[in-house]
ROSE-4610 file (N, C-alpha, C; in Angstrom, 1 decimal, always signed):
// ROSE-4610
residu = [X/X/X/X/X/X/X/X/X/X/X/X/X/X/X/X/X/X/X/X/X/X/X/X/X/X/X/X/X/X/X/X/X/X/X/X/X/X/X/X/X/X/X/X/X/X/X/X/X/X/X/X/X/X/X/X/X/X/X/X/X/X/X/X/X/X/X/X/X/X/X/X/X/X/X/X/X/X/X/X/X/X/X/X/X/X/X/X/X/X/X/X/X/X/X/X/X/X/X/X/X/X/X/X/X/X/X/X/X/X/X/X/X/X/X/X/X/X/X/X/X/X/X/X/X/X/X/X/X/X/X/X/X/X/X/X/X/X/X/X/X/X/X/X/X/X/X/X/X/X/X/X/X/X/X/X/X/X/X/X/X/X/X/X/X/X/X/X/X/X/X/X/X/X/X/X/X/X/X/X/X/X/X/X/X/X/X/X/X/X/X/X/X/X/X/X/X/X/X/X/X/X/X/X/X/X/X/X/X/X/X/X/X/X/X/X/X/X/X/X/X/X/X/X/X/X/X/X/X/X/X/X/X/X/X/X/X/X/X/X/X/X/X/X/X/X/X/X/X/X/X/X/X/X/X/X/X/X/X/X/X/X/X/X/X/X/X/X/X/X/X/X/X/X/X/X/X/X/X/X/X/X/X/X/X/X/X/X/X/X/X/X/X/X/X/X/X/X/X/X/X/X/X/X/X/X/X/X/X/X/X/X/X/X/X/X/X/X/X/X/X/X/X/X/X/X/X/X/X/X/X/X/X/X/X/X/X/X/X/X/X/X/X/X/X/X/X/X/X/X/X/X/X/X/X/X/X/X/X/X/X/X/X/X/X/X/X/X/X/X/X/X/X/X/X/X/X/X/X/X/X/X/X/X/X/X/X/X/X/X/X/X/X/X/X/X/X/X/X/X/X/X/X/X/X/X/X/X/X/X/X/X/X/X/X/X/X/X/X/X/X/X/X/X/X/X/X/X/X/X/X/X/X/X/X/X/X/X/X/X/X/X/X/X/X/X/X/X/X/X/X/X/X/X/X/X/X/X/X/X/X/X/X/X/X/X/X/X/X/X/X/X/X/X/X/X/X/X/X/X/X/X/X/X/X/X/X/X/X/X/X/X/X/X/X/X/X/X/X/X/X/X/X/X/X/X/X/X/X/X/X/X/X/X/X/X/X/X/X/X/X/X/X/X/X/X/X/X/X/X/X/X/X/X/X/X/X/X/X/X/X/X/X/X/X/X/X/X/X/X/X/X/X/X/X/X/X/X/X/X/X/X/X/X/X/X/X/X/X/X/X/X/X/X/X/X/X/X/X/X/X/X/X/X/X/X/X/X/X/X/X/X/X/X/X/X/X/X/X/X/X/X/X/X/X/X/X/X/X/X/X/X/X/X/X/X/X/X/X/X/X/X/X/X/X/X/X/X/X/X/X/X/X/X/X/X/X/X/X/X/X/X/X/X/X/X/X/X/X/X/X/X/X/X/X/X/X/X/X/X/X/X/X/X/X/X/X/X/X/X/X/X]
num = [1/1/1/2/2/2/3/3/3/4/4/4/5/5/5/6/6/6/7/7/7/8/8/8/9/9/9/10/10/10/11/11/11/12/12/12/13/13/13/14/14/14/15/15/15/16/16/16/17/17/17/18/18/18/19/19/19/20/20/20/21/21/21/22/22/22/23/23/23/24/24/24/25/25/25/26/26/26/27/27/27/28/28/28/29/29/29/30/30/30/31/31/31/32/32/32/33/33/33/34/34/34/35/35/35/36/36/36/37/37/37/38/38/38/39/39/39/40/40/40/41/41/41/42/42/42/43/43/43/44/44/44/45/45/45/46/46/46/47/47/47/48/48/48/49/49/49/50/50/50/51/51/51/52/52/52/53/53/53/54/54/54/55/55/55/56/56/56/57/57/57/58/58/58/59/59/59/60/60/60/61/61/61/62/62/62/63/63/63/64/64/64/65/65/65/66/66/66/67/67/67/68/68/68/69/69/69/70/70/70/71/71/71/72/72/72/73/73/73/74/74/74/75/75/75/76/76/76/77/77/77/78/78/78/79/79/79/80/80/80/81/81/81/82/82/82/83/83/83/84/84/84/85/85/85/86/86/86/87/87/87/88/88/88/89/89/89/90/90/90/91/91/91/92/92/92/93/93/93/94/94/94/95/95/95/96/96/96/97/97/97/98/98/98/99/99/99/100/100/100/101/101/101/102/102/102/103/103/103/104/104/104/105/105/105/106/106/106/107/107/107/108/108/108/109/109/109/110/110/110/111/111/111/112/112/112/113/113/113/114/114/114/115/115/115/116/116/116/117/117/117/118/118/118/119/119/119/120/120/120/121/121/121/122/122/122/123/123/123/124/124/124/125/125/125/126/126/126/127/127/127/128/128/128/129/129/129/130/130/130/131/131/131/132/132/132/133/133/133/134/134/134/135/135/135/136/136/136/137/137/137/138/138/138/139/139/139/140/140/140/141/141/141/142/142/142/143/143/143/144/144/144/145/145/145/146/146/146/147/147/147/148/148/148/149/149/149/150/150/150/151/151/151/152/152/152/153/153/153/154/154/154/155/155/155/156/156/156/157/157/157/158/158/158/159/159/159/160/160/160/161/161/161/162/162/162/163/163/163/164/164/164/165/165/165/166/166/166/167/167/167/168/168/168/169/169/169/170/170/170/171/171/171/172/172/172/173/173/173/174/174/174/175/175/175/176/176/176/177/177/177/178/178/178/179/179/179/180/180/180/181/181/181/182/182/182/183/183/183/184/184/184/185/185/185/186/186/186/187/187/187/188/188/188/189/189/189/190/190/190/191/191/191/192/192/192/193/193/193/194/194/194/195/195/195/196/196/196/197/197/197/198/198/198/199/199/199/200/200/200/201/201/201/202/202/202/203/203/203/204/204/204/205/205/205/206/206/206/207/207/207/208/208/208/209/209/209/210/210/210/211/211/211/212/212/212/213/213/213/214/214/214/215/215/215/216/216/216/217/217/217/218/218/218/219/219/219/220/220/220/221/221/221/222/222/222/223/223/223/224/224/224]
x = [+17.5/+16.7/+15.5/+14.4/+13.2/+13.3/+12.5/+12.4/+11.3/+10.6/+9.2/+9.1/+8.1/+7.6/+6.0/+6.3/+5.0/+4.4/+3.4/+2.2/+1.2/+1.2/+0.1/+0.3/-0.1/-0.2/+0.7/+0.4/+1.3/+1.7/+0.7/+0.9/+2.3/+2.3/+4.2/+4.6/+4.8/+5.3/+6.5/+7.6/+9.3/+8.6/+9.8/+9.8/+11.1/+11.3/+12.7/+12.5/+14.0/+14.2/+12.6/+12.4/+11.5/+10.5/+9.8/+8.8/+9.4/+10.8/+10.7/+9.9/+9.0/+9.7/+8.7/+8.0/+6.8/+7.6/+7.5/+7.3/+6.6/+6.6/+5.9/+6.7/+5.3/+6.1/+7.1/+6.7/+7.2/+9.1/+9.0/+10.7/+11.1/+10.8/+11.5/+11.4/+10.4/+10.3/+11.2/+12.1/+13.5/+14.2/+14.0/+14.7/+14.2/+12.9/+12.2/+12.8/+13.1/+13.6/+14.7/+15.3/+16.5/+17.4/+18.4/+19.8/+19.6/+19.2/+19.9/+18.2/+17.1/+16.3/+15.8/+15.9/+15.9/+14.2/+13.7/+12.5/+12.4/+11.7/+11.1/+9.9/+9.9/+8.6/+8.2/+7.2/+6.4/+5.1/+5.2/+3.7/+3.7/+2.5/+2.6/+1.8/+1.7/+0.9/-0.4/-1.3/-2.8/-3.0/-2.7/-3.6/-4.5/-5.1/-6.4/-6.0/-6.4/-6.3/-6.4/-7.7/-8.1/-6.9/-6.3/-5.6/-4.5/-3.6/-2.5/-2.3/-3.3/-3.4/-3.4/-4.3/-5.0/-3.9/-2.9/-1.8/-0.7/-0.5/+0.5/+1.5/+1.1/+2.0/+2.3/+1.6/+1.8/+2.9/+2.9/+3.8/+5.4/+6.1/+7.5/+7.2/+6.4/+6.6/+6.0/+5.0/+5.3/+6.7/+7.3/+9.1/+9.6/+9.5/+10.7/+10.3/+9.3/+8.2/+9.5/+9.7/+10.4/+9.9/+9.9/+9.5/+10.1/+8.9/+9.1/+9.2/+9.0/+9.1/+7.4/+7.7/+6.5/+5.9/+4.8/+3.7/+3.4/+3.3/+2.8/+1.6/+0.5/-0.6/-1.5/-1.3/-2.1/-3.1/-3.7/-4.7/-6.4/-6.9/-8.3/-8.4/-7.0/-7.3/-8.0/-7.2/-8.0/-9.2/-9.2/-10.5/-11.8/-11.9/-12.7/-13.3/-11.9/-12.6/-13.4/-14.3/-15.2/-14.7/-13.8/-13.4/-13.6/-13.9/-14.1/-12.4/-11.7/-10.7/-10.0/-10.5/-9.8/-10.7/-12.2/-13.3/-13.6/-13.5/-14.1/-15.3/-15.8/-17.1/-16.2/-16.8/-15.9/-16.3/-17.7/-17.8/-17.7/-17.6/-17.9/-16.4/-16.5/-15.1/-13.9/-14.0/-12.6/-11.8/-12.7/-12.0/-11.4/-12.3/-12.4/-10.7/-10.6/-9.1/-8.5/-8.2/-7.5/-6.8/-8.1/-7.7/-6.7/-6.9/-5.9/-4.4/-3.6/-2.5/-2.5/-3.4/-3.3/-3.1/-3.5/-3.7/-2.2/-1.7/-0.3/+0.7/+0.4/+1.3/+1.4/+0.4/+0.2/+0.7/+0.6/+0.9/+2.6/+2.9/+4.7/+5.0/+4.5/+4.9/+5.2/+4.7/+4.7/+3.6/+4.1/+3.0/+2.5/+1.2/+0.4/+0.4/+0.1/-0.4/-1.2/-2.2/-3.3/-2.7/-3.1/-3.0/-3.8/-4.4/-5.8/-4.8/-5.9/-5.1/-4.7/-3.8/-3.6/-4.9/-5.2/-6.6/-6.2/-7.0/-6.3/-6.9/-5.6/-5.8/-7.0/-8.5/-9.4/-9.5/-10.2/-10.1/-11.8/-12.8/-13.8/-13.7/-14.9/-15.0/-14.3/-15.0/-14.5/-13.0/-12.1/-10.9/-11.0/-12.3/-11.9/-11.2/-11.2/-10.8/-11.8/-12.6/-13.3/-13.0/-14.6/-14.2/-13.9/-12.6/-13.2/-12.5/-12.9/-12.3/-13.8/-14.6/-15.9/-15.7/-16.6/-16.3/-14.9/-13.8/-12.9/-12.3/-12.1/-10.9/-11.4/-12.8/-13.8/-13.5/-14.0/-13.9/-12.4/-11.7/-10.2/-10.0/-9.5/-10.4/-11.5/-12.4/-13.3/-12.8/-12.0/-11.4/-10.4/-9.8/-8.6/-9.1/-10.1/-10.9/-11.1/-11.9/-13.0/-11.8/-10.2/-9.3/-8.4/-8.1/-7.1/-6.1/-5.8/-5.0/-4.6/-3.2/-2.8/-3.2/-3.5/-4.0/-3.8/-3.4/-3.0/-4.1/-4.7/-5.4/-4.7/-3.8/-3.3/-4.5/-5.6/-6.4/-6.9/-7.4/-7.7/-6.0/-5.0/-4.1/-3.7/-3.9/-3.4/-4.4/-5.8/-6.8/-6.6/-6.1/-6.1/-4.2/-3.2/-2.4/-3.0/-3.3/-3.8/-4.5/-5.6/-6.0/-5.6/-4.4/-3.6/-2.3/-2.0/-0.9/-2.2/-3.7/-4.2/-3.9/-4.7/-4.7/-3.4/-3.1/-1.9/-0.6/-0.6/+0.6/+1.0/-0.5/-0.2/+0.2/+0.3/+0.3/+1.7/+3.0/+3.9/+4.4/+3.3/+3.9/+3.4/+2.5/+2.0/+2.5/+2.1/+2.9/+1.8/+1.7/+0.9/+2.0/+2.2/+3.7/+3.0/+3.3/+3.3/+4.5/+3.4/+4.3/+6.4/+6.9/+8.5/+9.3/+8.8/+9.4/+10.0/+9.6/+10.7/+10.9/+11.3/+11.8/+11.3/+10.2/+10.0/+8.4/+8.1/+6.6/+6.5/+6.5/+6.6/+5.2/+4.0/+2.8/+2.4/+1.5/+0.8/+0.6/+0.8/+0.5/-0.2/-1.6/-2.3/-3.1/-2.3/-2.1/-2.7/-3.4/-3.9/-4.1/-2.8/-3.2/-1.7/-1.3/+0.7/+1.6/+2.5/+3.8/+4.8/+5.4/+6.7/+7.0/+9.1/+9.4/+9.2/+9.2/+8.4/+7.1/+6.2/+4.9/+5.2/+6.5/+6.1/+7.5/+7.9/+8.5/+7.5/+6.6/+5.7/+4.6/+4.0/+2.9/+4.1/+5.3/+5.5/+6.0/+6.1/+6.2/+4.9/+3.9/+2.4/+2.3/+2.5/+3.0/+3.9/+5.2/+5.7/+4.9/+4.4/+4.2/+2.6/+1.7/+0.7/+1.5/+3.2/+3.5/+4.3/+4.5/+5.1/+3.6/+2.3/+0.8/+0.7/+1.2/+0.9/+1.4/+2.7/+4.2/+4.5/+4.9/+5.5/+6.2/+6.1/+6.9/+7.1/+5.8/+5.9/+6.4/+6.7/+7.5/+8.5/+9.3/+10.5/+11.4/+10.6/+11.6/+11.8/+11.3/+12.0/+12.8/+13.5/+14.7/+14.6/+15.9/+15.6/+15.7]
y = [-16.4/-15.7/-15.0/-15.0/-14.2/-12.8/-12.2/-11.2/-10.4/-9.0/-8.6/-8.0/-7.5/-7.0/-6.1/-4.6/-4.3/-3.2/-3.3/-2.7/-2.0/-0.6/+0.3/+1.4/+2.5/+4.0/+4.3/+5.9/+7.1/+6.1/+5.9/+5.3/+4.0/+3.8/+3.0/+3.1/+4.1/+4.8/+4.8/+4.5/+5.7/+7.2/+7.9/+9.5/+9.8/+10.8/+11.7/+12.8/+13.4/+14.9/+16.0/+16.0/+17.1/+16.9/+16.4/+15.6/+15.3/+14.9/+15.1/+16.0/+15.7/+14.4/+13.4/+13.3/+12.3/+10.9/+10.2/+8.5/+7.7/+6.5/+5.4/+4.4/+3.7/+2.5/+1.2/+1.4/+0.4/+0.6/+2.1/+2.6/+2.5/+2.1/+2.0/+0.4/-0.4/-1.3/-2.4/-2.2/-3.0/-3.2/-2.6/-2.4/-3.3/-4.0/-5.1/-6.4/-6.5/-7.8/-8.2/-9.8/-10.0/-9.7/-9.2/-8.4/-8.6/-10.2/-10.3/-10.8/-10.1/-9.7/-8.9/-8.3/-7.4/-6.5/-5.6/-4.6/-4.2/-4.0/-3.7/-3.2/-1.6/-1.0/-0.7/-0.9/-0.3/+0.7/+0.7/+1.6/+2.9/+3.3/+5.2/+5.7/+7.3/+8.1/+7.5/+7.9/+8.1/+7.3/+6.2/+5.1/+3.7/+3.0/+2.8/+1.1/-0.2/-0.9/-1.7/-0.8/-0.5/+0.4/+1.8/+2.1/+1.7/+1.4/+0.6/-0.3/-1.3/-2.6/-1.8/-1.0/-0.7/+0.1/+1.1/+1.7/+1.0/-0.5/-0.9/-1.1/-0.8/-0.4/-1.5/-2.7/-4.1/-4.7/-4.3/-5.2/-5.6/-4.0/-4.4/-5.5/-5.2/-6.0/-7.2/-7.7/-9.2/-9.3/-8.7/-9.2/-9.3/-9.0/-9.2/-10.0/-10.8/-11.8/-13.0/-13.9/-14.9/-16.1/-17.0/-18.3/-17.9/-18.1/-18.2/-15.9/-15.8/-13.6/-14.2/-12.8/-12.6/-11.1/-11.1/-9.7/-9.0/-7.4/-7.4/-6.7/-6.7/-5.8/-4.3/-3.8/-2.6/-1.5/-1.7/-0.6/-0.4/+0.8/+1.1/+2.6/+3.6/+4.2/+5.2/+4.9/+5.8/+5.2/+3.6/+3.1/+3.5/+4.2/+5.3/+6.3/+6.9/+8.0/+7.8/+9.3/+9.5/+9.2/+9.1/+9.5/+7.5/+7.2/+6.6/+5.8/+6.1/+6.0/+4.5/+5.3/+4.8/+4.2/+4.0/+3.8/+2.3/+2.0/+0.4/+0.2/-0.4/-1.0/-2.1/-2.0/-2.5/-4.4/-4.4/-6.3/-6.7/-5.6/-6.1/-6.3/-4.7/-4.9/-4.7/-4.1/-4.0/-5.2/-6.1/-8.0/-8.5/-7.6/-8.9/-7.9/-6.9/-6.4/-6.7/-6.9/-7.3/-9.0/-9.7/-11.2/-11.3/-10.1/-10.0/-10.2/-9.2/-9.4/-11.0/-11.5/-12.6/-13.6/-13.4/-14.7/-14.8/-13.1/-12.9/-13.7/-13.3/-13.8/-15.6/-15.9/-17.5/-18.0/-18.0/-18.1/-18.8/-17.5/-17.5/-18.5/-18.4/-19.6/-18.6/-17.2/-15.8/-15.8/-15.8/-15.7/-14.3/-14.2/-12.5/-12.4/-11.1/-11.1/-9.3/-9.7/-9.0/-7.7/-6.2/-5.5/-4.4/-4.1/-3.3/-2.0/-0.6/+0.5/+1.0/+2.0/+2.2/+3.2/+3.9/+4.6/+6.1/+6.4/+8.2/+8.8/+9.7/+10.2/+11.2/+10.9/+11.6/+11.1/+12.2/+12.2/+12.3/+11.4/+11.8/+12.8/+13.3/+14.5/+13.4/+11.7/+11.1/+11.0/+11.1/+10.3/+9.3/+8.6/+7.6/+8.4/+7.5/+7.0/+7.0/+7.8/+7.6/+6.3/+5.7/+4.7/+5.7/+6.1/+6.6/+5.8/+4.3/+4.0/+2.9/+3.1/+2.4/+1.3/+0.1/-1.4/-1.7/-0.9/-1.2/-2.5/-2.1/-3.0/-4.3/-4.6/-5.8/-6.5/-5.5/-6.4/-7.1/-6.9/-7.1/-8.5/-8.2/-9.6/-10.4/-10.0/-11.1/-12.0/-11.2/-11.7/-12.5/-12.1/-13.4/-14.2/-14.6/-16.1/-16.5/-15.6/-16.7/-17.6/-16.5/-17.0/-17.7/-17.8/-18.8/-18.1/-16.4/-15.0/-14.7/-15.0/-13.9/-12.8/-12.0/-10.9/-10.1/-8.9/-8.6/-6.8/-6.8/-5.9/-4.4/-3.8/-2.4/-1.5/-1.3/-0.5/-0.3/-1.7/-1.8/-1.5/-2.2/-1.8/-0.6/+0.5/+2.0/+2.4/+2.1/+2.8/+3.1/+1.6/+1.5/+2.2/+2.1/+2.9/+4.5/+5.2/+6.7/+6.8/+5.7/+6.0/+5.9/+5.3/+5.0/+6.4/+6.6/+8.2/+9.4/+9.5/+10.9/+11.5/+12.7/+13.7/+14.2/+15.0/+15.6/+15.1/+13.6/+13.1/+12.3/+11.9/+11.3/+12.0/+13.6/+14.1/+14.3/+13.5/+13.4/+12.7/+11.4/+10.4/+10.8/+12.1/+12.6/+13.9/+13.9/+15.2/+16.4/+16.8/+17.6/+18.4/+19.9/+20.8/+22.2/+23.1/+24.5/+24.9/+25.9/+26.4/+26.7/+26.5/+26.4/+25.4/+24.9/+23.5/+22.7/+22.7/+22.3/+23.3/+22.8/+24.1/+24.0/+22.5/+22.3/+22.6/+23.0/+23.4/+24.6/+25.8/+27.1/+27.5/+26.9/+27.2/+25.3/+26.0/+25.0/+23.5/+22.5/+20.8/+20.4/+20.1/+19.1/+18.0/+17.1/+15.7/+14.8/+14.3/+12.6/+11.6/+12.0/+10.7/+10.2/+10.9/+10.6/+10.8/+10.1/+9.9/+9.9/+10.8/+11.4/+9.7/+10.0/+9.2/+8.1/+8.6/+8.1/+7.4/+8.2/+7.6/+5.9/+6.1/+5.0/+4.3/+4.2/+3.5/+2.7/+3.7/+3.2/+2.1/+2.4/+1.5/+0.2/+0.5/-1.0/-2.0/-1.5/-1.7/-2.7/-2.2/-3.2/-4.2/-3.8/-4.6/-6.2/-6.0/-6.9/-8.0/-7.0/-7.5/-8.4/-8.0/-8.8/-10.0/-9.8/-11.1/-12.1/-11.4/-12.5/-13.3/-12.5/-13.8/-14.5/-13.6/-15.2/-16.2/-16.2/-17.4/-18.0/-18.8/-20.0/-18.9/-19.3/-18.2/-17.1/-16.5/-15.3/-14.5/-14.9/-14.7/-15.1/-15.9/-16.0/-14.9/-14.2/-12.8/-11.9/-11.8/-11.0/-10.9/-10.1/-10.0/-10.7/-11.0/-11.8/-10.9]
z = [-4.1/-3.1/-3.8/-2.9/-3.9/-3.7/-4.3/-4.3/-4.3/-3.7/-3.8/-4.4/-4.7/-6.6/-5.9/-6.1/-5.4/-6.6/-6.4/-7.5/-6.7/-6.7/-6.3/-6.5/-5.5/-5.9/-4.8/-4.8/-4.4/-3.1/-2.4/-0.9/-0.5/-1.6/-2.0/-2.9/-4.0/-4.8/-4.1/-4.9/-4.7/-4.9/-4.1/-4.5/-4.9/-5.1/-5.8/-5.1/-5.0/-4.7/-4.6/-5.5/-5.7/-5.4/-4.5/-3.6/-2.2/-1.7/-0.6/+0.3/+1.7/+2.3/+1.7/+1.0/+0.7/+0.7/+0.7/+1.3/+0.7/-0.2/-0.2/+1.0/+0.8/+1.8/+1.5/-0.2/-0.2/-0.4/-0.3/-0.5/+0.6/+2.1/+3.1/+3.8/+2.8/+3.3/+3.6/+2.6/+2.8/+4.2/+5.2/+6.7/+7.4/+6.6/+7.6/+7.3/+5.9/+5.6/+5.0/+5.2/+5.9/+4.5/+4.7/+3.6/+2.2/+1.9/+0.7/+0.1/+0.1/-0.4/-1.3/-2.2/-3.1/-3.2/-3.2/-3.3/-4.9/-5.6/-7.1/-6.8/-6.7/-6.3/-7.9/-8.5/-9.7/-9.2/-8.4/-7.9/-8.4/-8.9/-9.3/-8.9/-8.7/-8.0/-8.6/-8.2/-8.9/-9.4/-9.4/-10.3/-9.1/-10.1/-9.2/-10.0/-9.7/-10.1/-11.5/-11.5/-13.5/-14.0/-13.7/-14.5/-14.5/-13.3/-13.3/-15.0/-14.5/-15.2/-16.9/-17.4/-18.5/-19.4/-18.5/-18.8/-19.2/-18.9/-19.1/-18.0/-17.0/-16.2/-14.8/-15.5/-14.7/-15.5/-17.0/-18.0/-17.5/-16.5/-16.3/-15.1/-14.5/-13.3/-13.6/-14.5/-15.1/-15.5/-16.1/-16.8/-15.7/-14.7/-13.3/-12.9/-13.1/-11.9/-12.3/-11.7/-11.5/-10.7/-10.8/-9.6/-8.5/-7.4/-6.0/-5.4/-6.3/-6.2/-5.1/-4.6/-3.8/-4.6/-5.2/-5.3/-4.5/-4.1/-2.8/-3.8/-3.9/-4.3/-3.3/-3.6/-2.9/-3.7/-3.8/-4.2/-3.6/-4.0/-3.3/-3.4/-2.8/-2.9/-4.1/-5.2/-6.5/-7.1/-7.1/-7.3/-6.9/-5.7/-5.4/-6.2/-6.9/-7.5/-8.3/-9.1/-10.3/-11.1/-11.4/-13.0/-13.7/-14.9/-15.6/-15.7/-16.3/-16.0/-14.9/-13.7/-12.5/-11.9/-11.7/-11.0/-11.3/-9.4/-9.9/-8.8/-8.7/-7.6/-6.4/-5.7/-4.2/-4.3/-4.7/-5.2/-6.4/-7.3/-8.6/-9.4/-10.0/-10.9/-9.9/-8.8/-8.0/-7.8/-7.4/-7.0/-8.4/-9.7/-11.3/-11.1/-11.3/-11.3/-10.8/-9.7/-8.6/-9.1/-9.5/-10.0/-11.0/-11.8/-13.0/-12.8/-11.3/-11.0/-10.0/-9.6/-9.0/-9.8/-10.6/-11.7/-12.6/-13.1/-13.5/-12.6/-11.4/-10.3/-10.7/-10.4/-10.4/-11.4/-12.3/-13.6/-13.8/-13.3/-13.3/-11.9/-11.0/-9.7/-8.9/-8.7/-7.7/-6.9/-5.4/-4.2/-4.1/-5.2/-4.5/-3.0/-2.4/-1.0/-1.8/-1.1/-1.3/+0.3/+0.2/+1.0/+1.0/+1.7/+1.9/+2.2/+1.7/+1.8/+2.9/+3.5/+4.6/+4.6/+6.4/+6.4/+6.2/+5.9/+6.1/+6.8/+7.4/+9.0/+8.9/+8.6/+9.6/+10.4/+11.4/+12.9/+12.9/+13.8/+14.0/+15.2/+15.9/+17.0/+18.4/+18.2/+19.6/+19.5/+18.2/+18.3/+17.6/+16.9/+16.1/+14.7/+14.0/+12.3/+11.7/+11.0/+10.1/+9.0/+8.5/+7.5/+6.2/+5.6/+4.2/+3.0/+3.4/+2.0/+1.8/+2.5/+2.2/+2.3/+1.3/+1.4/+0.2/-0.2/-1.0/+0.1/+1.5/+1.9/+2.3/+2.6/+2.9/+1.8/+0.4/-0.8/-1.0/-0.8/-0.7/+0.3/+1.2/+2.1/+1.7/+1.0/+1.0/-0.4/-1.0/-2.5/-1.8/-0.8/-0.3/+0.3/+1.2/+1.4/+0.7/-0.5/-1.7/-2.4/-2.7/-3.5/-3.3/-1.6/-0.8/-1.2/-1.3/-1.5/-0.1/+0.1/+1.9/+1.3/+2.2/+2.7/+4.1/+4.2/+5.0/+5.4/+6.2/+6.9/+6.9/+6.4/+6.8/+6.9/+6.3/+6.3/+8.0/+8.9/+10.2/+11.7/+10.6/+11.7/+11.7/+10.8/+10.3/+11.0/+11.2/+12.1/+13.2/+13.9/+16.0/+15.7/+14.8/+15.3/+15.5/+14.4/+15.0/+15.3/+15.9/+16.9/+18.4/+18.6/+19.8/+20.5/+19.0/+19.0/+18.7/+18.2/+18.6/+17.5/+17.2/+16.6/+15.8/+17.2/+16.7/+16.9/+17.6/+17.4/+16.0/+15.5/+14.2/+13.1/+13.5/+12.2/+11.8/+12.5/+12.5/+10.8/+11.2/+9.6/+8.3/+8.3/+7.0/+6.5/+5.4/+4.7/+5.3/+6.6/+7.3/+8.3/+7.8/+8.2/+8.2/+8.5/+8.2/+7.4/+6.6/+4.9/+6.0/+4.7/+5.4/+5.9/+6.5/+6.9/+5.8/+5.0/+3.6/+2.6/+2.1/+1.1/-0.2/-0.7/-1.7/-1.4/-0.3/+0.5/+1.0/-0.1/+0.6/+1.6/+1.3/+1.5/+2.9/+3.7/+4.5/+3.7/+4.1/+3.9/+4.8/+4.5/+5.6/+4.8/+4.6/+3.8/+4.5/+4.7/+5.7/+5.0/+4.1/+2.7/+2.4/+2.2/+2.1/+3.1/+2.8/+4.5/+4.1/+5.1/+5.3/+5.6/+5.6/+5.6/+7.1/+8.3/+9.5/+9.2/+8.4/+8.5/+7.9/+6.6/+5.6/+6.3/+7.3/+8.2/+9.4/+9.9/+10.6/+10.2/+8.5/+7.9/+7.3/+7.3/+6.6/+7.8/+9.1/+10.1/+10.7/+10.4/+10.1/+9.4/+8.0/+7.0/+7.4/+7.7/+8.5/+9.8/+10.4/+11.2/+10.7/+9.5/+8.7/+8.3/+7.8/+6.9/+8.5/+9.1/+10.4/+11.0/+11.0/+11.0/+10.2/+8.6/+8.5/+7.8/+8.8/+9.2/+7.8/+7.9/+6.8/+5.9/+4.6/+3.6/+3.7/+4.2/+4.8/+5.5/+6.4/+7.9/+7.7/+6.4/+6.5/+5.3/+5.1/+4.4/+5.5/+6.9/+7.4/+8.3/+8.5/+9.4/+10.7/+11.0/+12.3/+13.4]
């Protein structure tokens, strides 16, 4: 049976105790697919495609890769940032990085699936979603046509969900609380970037529903 193999940041990161309730998605994503599937999350806070890769921090998850494993790839959000480090360009170096885990993948006989970031909850004044991940998630898609890469849109389905639940109903799936409500959060949280365990029940809930479009191999890791 194969198994998935996921590479990104905080946004599917495992968490531990001392961080509850934070959430990646890819630690809850197991509930979507069928029993005897196995999850191998490698993803870590803060890193951006370049530093993932540059850190070393692709190397365990090449040793797990196996024929027929599925990759899930996600990154964009740190690739954004300033810092030298982590900074990639949305046509330029962000795709050439990106090809690096596609190419690992290939290599071994592993289906990448390319995944755009989820959006974060700003709210414009109408109720939309602000764009704030710029052209990272176009470039991402446009790297899966050029590359014949599944790809899967979360960035666009994470938009029309909060924008369907609103303001303050969304602020349920993010680490967005008043100080007390946990105990590891003495002080105010208004997060619109990380997810309680609901939120990262709700985005891999997308997720699934990106690998059930697009059927064949895809659609057959998940639950019936």
């Amino acid at each position: 049976m194969p198994k998935i193999i996921w590479v990104g940041d905080s946004t599917v990161a495992f968490n531990h105790a001392n961080t509850f309730p934070q959430t990646g998605i890819g630690q809850e994503f197991n509930r979507y697919l069928k029993t005897d599937i196995p999850v191998l999350n490698f993803a870590q806070n803060g890193r951006s495609s370049k530093s993932f890769y540059n850190e070393g921090l692709f190397s365990p998850a090449q040793k797990a890769m196996e024929k027929g494993d599925f990759l899930f790839i996600q990154f964009g959000h740190n690739d954004e940032k300033p810092d030298e480090e982590r900074r990639t360009k949305p046509h330029s170096t962000f795709p050439e990085w990106l090809m690096k885990y596609v190419s690992a993948a290939r290599e071994r006989g592993v289906h990448p699936v390319l995944i755009t970031p989820l959006s974060r909850r700003q709210f414009n004044g109408d109720g939309t979603i602000k764009n704030s991940h710029g052209e990272y998630p176009a470039a991402i898609l446009s790297l899966g046509r050029r590359e014949g890469v599944p790809a899967i849109d979360l960035t666009e389905k994470s938009r029309i969900l909060y924008e369907q639940a609103g303001e303050e109903d969304s602020r349920k799936w993010f680490m967005y609380f008043p100080a007390g409500t946990y105990k590891n959060y003495p002080e105010d949280i208004k997060d619109n970037t990380h997810l309680r365990c609901d939120g990262a029940v709700q985005m891999g809930a997308l997720i699934a529903e990106g690998l059930h479009e697009l059927g064949g191999i895809y659609a057959e890791l998940l639950a019936d």
